[in-house]
N, C-alpha and C positions, 0 to 999 in steps of 0.2 A: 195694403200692399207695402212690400218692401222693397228697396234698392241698394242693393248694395254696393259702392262706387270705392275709388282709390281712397284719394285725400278730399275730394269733394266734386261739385259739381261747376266748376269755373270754366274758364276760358272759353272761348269759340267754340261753338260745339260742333262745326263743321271738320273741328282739329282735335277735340278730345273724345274721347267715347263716352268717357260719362255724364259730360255737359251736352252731346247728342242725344242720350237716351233719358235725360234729365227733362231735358227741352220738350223733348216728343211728348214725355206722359203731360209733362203740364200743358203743351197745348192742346192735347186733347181732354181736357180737364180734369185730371189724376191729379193728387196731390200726394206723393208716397211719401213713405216715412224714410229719411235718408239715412243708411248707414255706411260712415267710413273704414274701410276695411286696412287702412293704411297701408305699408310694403310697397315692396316694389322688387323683379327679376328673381334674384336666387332669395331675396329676403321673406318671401310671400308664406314659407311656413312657419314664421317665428310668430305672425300678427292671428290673435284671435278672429278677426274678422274674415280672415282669410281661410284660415281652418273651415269658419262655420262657409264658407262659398265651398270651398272644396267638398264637403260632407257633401251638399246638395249637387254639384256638380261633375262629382271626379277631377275639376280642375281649379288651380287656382286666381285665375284671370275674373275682372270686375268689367263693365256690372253686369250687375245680375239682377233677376228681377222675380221675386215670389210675390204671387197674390196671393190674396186673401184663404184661395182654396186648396193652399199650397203645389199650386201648377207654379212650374220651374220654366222662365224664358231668360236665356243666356246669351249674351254678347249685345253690345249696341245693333247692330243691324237689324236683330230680331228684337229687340225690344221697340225700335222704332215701327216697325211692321205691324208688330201687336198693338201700340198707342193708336195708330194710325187707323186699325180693324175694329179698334174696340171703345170709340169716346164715349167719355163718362155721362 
């Protein structure tokens, strides 16, 4: 599985979304492959990372979450939902 996040998986993750949906899969014992998609605001279609979210998503917002079977789970909230439905 993949993850696609900002710049990474840091800070609090009660305060960042990608260190919230980072946190969920590993406590549920996932261990995804992390991809940073960099950008940020009006900057998000210049970053390759960001293209390849948009393709799978219509949008360009992180993270994002592709398994393995290329099921598409998008935004911290729902990816948290999913760790939480689905331990490893």
């Amino acid at each position: 599985m993949r993850l696609y996040v900002c710049y990474g998986t840091f800070g609090p993750p009660e305060r960042h979304a990608c260190g919230r949906a980072f946190a969920a899969l590993s406590a549920a014992g996932h261990e995804p492959e992390v991809v940073r998609t960099f950008g940020c605001l009006k900057t998000d279609p210049l970053w390759k990372g960001r293209r390849e979210v948009h393709e799978l998503t219509g949008n360009y917002h992180v993270p994002t979450l592709v398994l393995d079977d290329g099921t598409v789970v998008d935004e911290s909230q729902n990816i948290v939902a999913w760790a939480q439905a689905h331990p490893a």
